[in-house]
N, C-alpha and C positions, 0 to 999 in steps of 0.2 A: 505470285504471278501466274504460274501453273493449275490454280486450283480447278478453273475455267476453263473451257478449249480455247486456245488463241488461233493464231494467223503468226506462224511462226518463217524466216527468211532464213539460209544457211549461206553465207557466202563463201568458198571453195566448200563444197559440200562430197567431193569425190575423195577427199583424203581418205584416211581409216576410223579417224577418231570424229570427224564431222559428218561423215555419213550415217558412223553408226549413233551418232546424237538424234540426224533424220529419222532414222527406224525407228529409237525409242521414243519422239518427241508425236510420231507418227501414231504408234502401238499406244500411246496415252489417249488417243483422240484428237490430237490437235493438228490444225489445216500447214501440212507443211510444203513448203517451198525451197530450193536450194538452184544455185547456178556454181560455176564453175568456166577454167579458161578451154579446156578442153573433151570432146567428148572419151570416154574408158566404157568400161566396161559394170564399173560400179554405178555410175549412172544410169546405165538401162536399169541396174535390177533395181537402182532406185524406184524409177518410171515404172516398174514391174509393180513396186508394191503402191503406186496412183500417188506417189511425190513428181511433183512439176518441176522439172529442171531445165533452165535456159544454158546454152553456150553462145555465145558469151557471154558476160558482163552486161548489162543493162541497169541503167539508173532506173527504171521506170515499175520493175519486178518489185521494189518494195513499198510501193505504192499500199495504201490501208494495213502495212502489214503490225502487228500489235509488238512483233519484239523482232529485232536480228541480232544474229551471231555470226561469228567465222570461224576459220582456222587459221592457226598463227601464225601460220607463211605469209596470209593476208594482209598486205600495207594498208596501212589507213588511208593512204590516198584512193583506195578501189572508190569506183563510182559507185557502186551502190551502197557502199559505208558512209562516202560521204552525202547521199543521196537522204540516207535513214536518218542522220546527223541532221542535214539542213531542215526534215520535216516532223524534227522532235518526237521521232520514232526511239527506243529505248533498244540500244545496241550493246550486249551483252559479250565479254569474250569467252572463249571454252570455258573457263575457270567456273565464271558465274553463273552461265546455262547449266552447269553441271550442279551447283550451289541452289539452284530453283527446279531440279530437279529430287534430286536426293529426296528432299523432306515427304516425299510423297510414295515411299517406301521405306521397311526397314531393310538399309544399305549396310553390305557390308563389304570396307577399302578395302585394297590391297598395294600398300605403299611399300616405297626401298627404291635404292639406285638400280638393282640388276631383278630379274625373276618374277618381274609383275605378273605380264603375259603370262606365261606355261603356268604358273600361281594359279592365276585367276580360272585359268581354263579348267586347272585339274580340281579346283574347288566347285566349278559349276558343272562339270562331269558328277562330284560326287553328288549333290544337292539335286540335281535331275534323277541320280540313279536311286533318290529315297525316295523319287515324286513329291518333294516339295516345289516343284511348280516356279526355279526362280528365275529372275529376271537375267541380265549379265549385258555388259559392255568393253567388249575386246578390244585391242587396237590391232588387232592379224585375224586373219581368217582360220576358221578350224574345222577341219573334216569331217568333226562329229557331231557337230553346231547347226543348223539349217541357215544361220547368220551370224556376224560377227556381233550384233548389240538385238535384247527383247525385251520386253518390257511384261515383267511375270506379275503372279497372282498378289504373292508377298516379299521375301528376299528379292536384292537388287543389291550382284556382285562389280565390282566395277575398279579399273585400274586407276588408284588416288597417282595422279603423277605432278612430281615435285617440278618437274620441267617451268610449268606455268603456276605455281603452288595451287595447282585444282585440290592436291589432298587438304590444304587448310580452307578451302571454297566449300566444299562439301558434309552433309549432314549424316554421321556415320552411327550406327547402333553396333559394331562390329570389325575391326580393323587385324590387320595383317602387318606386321613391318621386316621384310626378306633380310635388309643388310642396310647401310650407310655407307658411302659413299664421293668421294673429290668431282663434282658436276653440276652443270648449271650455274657456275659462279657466276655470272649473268643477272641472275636470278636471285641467287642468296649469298653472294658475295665469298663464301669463307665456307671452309669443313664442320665450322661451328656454325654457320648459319644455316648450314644445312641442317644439323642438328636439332638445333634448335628449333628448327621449323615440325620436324617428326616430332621431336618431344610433344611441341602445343597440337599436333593432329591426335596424337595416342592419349592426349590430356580431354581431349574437348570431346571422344568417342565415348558414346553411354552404354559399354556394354563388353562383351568379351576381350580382350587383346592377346594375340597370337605373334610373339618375336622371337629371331633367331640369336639362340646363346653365342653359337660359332662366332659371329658376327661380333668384336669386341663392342664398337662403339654403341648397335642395337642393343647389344649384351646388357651394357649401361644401362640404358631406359628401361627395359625389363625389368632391371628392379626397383625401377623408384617409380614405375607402373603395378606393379604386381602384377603383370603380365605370364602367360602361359608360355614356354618357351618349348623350343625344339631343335634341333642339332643332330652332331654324332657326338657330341660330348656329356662325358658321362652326368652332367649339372644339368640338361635338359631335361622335361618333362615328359616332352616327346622325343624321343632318339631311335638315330638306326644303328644296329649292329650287324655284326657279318656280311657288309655288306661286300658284293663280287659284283666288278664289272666284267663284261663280257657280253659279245654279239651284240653290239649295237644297245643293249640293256641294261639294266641294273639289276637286283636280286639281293633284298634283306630281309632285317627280322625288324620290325618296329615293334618298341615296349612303351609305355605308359605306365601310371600310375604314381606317379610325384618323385618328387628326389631323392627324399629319402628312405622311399619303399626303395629295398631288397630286390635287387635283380629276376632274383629266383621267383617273386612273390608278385612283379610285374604283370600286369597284363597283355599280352606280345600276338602276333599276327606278324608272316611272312606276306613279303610284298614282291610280284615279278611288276617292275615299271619299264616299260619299252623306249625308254631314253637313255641317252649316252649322259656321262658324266656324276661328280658325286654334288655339283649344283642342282643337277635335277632331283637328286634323292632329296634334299635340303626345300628345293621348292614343292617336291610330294607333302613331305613332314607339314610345311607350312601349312596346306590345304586338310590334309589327313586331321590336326590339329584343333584347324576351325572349323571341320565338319564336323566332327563329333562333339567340341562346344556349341554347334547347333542344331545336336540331336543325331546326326547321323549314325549307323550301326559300323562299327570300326570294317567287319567284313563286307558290309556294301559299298564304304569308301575305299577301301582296298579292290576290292570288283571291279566297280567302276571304268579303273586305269588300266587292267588288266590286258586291254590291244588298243592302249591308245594310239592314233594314228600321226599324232605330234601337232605343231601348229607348224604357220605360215612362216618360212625364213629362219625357223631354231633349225638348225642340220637337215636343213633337208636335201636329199640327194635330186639333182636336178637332171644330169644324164649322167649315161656312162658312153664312153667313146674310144674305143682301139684298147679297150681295158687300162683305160682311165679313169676315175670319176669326179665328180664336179658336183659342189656340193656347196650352197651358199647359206649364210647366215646374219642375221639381225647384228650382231658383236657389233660395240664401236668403242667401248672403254676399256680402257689395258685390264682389268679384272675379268670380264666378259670375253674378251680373245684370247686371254689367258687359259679361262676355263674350257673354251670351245676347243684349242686347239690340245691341250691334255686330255679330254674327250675322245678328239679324232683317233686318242689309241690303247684301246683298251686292250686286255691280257688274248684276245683273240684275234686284235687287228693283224693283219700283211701287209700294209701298204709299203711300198719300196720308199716312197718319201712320202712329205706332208708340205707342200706347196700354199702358203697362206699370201691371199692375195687381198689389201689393206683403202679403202679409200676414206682418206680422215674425212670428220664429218665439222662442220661450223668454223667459222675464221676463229672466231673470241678463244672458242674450246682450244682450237691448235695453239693458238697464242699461250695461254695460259698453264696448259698440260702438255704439251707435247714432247716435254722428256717421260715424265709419266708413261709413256708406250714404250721406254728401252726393255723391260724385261717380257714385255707381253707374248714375245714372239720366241723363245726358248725355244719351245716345242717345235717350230718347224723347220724343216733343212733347209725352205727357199724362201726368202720374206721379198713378197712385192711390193711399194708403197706408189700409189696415185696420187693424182692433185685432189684437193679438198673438195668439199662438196658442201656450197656453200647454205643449204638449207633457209633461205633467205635474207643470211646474215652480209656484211658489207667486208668486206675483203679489207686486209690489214698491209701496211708494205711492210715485204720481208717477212709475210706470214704465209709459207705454201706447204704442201709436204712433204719436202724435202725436212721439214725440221724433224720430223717422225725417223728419216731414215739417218739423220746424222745420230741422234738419240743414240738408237740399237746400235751404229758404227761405235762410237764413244765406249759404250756397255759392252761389247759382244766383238771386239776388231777384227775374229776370225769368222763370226756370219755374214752369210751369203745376203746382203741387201741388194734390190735393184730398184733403182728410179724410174718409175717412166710416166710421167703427168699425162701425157697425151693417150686420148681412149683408142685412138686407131693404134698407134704404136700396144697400147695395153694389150688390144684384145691380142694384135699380129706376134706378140713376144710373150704372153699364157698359152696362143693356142702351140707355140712352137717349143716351149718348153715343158711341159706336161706330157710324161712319156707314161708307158704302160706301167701299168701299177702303180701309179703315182696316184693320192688323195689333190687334190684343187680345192681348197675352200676361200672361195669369196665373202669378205665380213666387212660392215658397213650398214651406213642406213641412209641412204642417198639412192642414186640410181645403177649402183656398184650390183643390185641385183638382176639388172639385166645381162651379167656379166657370160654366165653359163653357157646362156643360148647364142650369145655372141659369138663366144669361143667356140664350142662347137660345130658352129657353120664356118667359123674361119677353116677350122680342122677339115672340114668335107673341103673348102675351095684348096687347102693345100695339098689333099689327096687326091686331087685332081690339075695338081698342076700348076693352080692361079697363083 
């Protein structure tokens, strides 16, 4: 469908993963178009690179257009879907556009429940830092990236995500699998159908495979892949040792050299990575792994990271305020806020407490998992819990998130939970309980990330009185 330039439509085209579809779909040559309900900011830079975007909605936009797509917030009822539909226009969802993309590079996935993102990014950091020229399609923005999605010479890195099963959509010479994971049952019904789904991605890819040992159930596949594997466990082929957290950092030694070579006899390089936790050392390994299965010089991928500046929503520090700080992040599955908030303290942290503040994300997901989140929050002294966020899923009765915070009560009957659904009460009961010294970390993937700047200006209006 690709092979030609078309006359391409994107309907909500301002998300993260449909705009950066625009750039690539752009960057190929082909005449693109996108709309959207509201104007952002990601629309101008669209407009910036000469894509046409409408606000509103209009049926009329897809008038001659040869293919459209959306984003999966998008109801099939939108006018210009049903618009494309009524005039035998061939409407594609992410899955597919991404499935008629791939073949026309050698791609290489980056699938799992947790670590795509930071994955993908520290693999297209290494892959730029050998100048092999590759492509990459993020779903966050990155400060060392000139944009979140390109369309390069040869390699074309790209997040395979099981959400929409894009990784079995997609034509891959090259694959990554971080971990497995209880999500999207939606989707793929069952832990085993998720499984099942990685397995036939890691089956159908012609070419390298890069999984994590740690990971039991990945573990699995690895070997009835013959896959390359990497870990802290001493069965990886890529592994870290010695590793020290501290100052916001990591600090190991990465070895190679197979599993049954001798320690001593390994080939090793020291690694400084400028991210918290020992998931990010695990999602280095990953990249680390597949760049030198594509050539890369193990000390130029170690380079590479060497001041990475992080992506968009992994820990990133949004203010500091009365010597407080506020610091939001992407987390939304008990493994992932798990990780994040064991993170928040490492052998050099001070913070007087760790305030984790929670907004569940999907009705289906809270239905289905939302004891799943009783142990997630250990690590913090203060757990918030918010109303759901419903991602454009349909609300359930007797499905809110309160069920999140009975969970923890059940598990934990001496932590400190609080309830508070409502975003004004939210912000008025963070910004007044966040005292000096106190960490604040907002996790979520909903609109939980405008939480920071909320609070912060509550903070000024209550320092002043209001």
């Amino acid at each position: 469908m690709l092979a030609t330039p078309r006359r391409v439509h994107i309907v909500g085209v301002g998300g993260p993963g449909t705009s950066a579809i625009a750039i690539i779909l752009a960057e190929m040559g082909h005449r693109v178009s996108g709309s959207d309900m509201h104007e952002s900011k990601v629309l101008e830079q669209l407009r910036d690179r000469g894509i046409t975007v409408n606000v509103p909605h209009r049926a009329d936009v897809v008038d001659r257009c040869d293919v459209v797509t959306s984003s999966a917030a998008v109801p099939q009822s939108n006018i210009e879907l049903r618009a494309a539909s009524e005039e035998g226009i061939a409407v594609l969802t992410r899955a597919e556009m991404l499935g008629a993309i791939t073949p026309h590079a050698r791609t290489v996935a980056v699938a799992g429940t947790h670590g795509k993102t930071t994955t993908t990014t520290l693999l297209t950091l290494m892959l730029r830092a050998a100048q092999l020229d590759p492509g990459w399609l993020i779903g966050a923005d990155v400060q060392q990236l000139p944009a979140s999605a390109h369309w390069g010479a040869d390699l074309f890195v790209l997040e395979a995500d099981e959400s929409d099963s894009s990784h079995l959509a997609i034509t891959a010479q090259a694959a990554i699998l971080t971990n497995i994971d209880l999500d999207h049952l939606d989707e793929h019904g069952s832990l085993a159908g998720i499984t099942a789904s990685f397995d036939a991605m890691l089956a159908a890819t012609d070419g390298p495979l890069v999984v994590c040992v740690d990971d039991p159930a990945a573990a699995a596949l690895a070997a009835s892949h013959d896959a390359i594997t990497y870990g802290t466990s001493p069965a990886a082929t890529v592994r870290a040792t010695d590793v020290r957290l501290s100052n916001g950092a990591a600090d190991f030694v990465v070895r190679w050299g197979g599993v049954a070579q001798a320690e001593a006899t390994s080939s090793n390089i020291a690694v400084h990575l400028p991210l918290r936790g020992l998931h990010n050392v695990r999602n280095f390994l990953a990249a680390f792994a597949m760049a030198q299965a594509l050539g890369v010089a193990p000390a130029t991928a170690a380079a590479a990271i060497s001041n990475f500046a992080g992506v968009h929503r992994r820990f990133q520090v949004r203010a500091t305020h009365n010597d407080a700080t506020f610091v939001d992040d992407y987390a939304h599955l008990p493994a992932e806020i798990a990780a994040v908030l064991t993170a928040a303290r490492d052998e050099s942290d001070t913070w007087r407490r760790v305030v984790a503040v929670f907004q569940p994300n999907r009705f289906h997901r809270m239905a289905s998992m939302s004891d799943d989140y009783r142990d997630a929050f250990v690590a913090a002294d203060v757990v918030v819990i918010t109303e759901i966020y419903a991602s454009g899923t349909e609300p359930i009765a007797g499905v809110t998130g309160e069920l999140v915070v009975d969970a923890i009560r059940r598990a934990h009957p001496g932590a400190r939970v609080e309830w508070v659904p409502q975003r004004d009460q939210l912000i008025d009961f963070v910004a007044r309980e966040v005292g000096p010294g106190d960490l604040c970390i907002s996790m979520g993937c909903g609109d939980i990330e405008s939480l920071p700047d909320e609070v912060v200006a509550r903070r000024e209006e209550l320092s002043r009185g209001r």
